[in-house]
C-alpha positions in Angstrom: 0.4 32.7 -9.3 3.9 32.3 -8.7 6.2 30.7 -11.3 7.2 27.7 -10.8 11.1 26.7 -11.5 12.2 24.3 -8.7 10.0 21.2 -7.3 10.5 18.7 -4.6 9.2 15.3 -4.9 9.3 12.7 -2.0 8.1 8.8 -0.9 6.5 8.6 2.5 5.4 4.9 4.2 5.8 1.6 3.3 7.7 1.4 -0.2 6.2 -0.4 -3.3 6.7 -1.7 -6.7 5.9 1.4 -8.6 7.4 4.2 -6.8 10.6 4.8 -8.8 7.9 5.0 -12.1 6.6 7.9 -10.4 9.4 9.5 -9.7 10.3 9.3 -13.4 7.4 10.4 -14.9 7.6 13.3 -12.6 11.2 14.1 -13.4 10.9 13.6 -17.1 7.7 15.6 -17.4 8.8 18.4 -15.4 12.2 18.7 -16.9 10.9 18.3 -20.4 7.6 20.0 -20.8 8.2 22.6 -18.5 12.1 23.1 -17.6 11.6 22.9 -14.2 14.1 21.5 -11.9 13.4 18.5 -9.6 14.8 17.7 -6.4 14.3 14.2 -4.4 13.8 14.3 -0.8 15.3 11.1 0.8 13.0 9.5 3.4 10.0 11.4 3.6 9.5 14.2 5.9 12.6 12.5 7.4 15.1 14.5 5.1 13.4 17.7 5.6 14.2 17.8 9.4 17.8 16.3 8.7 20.5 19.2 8.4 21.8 19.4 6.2 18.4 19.0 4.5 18.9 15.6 2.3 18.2 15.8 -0.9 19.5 15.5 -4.4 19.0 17.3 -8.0 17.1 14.4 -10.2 18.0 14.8 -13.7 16.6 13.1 -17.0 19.5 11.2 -17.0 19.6 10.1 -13.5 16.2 8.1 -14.0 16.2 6.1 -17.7 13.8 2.6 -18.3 16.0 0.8 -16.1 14.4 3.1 -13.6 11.0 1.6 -14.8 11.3 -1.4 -14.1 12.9 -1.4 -10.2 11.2 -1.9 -7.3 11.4 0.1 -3.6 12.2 4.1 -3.9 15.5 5.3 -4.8 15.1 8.3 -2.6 14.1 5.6 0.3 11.0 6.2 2.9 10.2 5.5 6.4 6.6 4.7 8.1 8.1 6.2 11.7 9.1 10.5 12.4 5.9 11.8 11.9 7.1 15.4 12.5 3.7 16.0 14.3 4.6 14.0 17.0 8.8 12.5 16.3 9.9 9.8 18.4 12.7 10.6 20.9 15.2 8.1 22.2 13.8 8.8 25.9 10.2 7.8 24.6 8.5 10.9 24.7 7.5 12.9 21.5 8.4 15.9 20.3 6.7 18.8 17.3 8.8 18.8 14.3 7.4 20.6 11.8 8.9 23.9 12.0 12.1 21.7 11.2 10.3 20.3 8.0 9.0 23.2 7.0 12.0 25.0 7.4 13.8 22.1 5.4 11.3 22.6 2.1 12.2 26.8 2.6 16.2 25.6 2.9 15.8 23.9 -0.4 13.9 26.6 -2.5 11.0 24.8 -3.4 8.3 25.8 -5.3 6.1 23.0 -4.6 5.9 19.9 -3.7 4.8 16.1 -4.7 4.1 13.6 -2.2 4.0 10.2 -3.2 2.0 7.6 -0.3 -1.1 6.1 1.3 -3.7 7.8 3.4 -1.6 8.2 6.5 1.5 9.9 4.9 -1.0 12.1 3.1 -2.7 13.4 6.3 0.7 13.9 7.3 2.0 15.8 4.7 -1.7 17.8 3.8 -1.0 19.1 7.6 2.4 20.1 7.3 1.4 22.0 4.1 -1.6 23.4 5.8 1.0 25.0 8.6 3.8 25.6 6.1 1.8 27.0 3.4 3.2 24.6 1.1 1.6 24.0 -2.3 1.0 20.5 -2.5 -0.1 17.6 -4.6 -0.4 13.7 -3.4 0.1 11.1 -5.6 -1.6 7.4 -4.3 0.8 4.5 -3.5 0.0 1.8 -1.0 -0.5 -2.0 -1.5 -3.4 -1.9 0.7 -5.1 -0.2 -2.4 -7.2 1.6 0.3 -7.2 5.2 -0.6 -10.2 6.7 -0.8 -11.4 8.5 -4.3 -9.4 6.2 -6.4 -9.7 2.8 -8.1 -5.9 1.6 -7.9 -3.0 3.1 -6.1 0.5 2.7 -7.1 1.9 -0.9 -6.0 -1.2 -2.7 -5.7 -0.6 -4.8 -8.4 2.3 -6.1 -8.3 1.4 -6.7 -4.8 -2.1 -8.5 -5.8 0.3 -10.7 -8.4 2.9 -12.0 -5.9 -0.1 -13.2 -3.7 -2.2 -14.6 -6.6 1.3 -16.0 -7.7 2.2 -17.5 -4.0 -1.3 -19.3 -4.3 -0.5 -21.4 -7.8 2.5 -22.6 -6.2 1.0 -24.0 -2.8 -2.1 -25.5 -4.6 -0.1 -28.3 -5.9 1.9 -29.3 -3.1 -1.9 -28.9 -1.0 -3.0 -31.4 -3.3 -0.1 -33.7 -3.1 -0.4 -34.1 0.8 -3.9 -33.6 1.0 -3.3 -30.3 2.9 -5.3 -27.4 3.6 -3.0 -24.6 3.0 -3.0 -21.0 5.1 -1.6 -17.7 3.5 -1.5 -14.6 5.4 -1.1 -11.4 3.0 -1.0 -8.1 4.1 -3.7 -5.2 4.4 -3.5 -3.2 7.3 -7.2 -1.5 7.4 -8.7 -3.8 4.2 -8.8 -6.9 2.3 -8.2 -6.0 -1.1 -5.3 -8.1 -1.7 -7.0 -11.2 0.1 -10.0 -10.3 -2.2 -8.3 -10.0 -5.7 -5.5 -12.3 -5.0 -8.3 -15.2 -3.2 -10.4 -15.2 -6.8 -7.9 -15.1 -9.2 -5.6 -18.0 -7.3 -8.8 -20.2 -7.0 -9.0 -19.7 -3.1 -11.6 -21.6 -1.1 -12.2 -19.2 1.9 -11.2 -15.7 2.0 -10.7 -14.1 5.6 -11.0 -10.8 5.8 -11.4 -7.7 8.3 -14.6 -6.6 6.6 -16.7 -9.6 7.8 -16.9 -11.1 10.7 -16.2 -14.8 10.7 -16.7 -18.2 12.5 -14.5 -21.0 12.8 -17.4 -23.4 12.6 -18.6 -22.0 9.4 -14.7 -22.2 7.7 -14.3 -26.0 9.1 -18.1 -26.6 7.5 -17.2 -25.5 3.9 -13.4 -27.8 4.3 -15.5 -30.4 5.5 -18.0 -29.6 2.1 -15.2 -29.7 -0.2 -13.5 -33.0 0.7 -17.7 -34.5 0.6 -17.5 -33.6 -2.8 -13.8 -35.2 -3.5 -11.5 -32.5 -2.8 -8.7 -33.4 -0.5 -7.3 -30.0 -0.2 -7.9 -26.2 0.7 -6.7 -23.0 0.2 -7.3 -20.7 2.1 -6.4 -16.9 2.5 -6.8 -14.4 5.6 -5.2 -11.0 5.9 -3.2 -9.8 8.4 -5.3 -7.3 10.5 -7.8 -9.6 10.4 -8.9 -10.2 14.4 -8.9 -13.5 16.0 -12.6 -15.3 16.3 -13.6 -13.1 19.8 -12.1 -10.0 18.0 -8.9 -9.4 19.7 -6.1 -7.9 16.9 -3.1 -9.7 16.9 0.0 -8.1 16.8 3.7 -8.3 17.7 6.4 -6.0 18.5 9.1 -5.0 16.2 12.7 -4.2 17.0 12.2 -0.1 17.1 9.2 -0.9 19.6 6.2 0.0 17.5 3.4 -2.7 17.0 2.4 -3.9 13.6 0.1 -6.9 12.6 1.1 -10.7 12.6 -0.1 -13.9 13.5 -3.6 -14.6 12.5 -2.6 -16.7 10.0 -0.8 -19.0 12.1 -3.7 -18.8 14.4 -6.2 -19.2 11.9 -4.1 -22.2 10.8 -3.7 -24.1 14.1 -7.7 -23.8 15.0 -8.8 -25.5 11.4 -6.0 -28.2 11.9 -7.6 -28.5 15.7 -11.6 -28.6 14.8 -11.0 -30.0 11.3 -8.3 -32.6 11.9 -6.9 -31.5 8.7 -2.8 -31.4 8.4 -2.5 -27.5 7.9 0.3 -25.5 6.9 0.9 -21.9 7.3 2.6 -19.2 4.4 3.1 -15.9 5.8 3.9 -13.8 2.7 5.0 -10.4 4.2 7.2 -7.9 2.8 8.1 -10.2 -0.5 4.5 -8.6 -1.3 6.2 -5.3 -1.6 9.1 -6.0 -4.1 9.7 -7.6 -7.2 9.9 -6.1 -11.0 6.6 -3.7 -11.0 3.6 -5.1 -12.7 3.1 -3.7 -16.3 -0.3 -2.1 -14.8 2.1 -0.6 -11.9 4.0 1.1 -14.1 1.4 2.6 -16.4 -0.7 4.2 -13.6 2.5 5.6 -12.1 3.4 7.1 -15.2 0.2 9.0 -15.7 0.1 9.8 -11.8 3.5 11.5 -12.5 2.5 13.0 -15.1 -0.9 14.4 -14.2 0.8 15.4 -10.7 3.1 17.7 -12.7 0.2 19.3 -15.0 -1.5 20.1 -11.7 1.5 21.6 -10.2 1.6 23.5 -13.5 -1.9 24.8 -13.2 -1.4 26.0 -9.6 -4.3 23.3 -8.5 -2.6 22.3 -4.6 -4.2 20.3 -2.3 -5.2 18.0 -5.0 -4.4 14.0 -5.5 -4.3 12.5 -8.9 -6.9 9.6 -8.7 -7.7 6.8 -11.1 -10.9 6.2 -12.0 -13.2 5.1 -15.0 -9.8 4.8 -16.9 -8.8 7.7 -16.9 -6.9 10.0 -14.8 -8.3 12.6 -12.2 -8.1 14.8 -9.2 -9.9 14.9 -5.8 -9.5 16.9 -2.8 -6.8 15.6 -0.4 -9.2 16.8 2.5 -11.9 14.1 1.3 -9.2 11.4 0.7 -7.9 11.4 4.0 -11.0 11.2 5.9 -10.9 7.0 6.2 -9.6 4.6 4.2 -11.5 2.4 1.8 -12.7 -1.1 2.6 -13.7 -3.6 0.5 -17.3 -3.1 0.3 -19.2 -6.6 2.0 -22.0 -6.1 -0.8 -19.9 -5.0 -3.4 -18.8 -6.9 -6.8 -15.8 -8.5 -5.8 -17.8 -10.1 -2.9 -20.7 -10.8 -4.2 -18.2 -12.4 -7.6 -16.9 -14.7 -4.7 -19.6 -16.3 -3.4 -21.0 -16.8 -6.8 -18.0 -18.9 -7.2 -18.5 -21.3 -4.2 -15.7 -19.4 -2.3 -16.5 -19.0 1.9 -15.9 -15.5 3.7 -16.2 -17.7 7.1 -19.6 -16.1 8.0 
């Protein structure tokens, strides 16, 4: 096995509370235990293709607690360039990745550690696969829909500021005698609608994993306030498809689609059927901020850690997982294969409806 001296680490997709703890565990663990160097890759596979390459030397001293305890990615990120297939001014789309792979050669690199969610990691599995580029993933997405493990990195801080958003509109629902819509994110899942729904005492809980019905949501509303209540709460997330199934979704600035609306929409058809005053709280990207979660912080520590150990041991193609609590490490190959739902029969569900709360089906 070749020795290792020099390693790059990097932050691909959508950032998240949680991602500067990674970076340094990594740099703390590698410099300390092992005396390697590590360099930091700004924006993804972005600063592989720039030239020249962008990067910088990470020292011990360069990431202290403060480090800890901020939110976002100091070497920044980017959800747009897949290398694969880069985005060109004219609109057409061009390959990449001899540029990236050349980039990690420029840089000396020994290895490397890639820190995001299921679609940077098919990304950055390929580009090793053509680049013969040791690797080893590292989890992050709020979504918390990575395969093989129980928690990714930013998932709870995430889950907090939505269970948080919920204790503040719960008072002012009951003031007015309101029924209250938030719209959280979750791209391909509802986990954060899930976690964020129980622990903030939601009444219905919308999300892309079960179909639901407009009548059945205006018949459980119409339950409550029969039994006293004069308010609801109720939370829906984002890819969650209107009532005949279409997505709803709106274009950004760069002209790439992403999810938006069905809460609003959602919103306007209870206040409609229901005759209920209804007011609409689209959380969106304050989900992603804010001082990481102590839970946050832990798990990226021992995913930085354990990412390094691997390095270490020569085991590539690996991602450090979390699961019975304790740290392990799966096969990228298996992670990437689809991302992971919230299970319709599965504990959190089934905790729920024990509880009284509707799913709208």
């Amino acid at each position: 096995m070749k020795k290792i001296g020099r390693i790059g680490i990097l932050t691909s997709g959508g950032d998240c509370a949680g991602l500067n703890a990674v970076i340094r565990a990594v740099v703390l663990h590698a410099s300390g235990q092992y005396g390697w160097e590590v360099i930091g890759i700004h924006n993804g596979t972005q600063g592989l293709m720039d030239r020249p390459v962008s990067a910088t030397a990470l020292t011990p001293a360069m990431v202290g607690d403060v480090l800890l305890r901020q939110a976002g990615t100091i070497l920044g990120t980017t959800n747009r360039g897949n290398p694969f297939a880069y985005p060109m001014p004219d609109g057409t789309v061009i390959d990449r990745t001899p540029e990236a792979i050349e980039g990690y050669r420029m840089l000396g690199l020994d290895a490397l550690i890639g820190v995001g969610g299921d679609g940077s990691m098919k990304i950055l599995s390929e580009l090793a696969e053509r680049g013969d580029i040791p690797l080893v993933a590292i989890p992050k997405t709020i979504d918390n829909d990575v395969m093989l493990t129980e928690f990714s990195v930013g998932f709870e801080t995430a889950m907090s500021t939505a269970t948080l958003a919920l204790d503040h509109l719960q008072p002012t629902a009951a003031s007015h005698s309101r029924v209250m819509v938030l719209e959280v994110m979750g791209r391909d899942a509802g986990h954060i609608a899930v976690t964020a729904g129980i622990a903030g005492g939601a009444d219905v809980i919308v999300i892309p994993e079960i179909p639901w019905r407009l009548d059945r949501i205006a018949a459980h509303i119409a339950s409550l306030r029969e039994r006293g209540r004069n308010f609801a709460l109720v939370v829906v997330a984002e890819a969650v498809p209107t009532e005949g199934g279409e997505p709803l979704k709106a274009v950004q600035s760069a002209g790439g689609l992403t999810y938006g609306g069905i809460g609003h929409y959602l919103g306007d058809r209870i206040g409609e059927v229901t005759g209920a005053e209804t007011r609409v709280t689209v959380l969106g990207h304050v989900q992603r901020g804010g001082v990481p979660e102590p839970r946050d912080r832990i798990l990226a520590s021992a995913f930085g850690v354990h990412a390094v150990d691997l390095v270490a041991a020569g085991k590539f193609g690996r991602m450090v997982a979390w699961r019975n609590r304790t740290v392990v490490d799966v096969a990228i190959g298996e992670v990437i294969a689809k991302p992971r739902s919230v299970d319709p029969a599965g504990t959190l569900v089934r905790t729920a409806r024990g509880l009284g709360i509707s799913f709208g089906d």
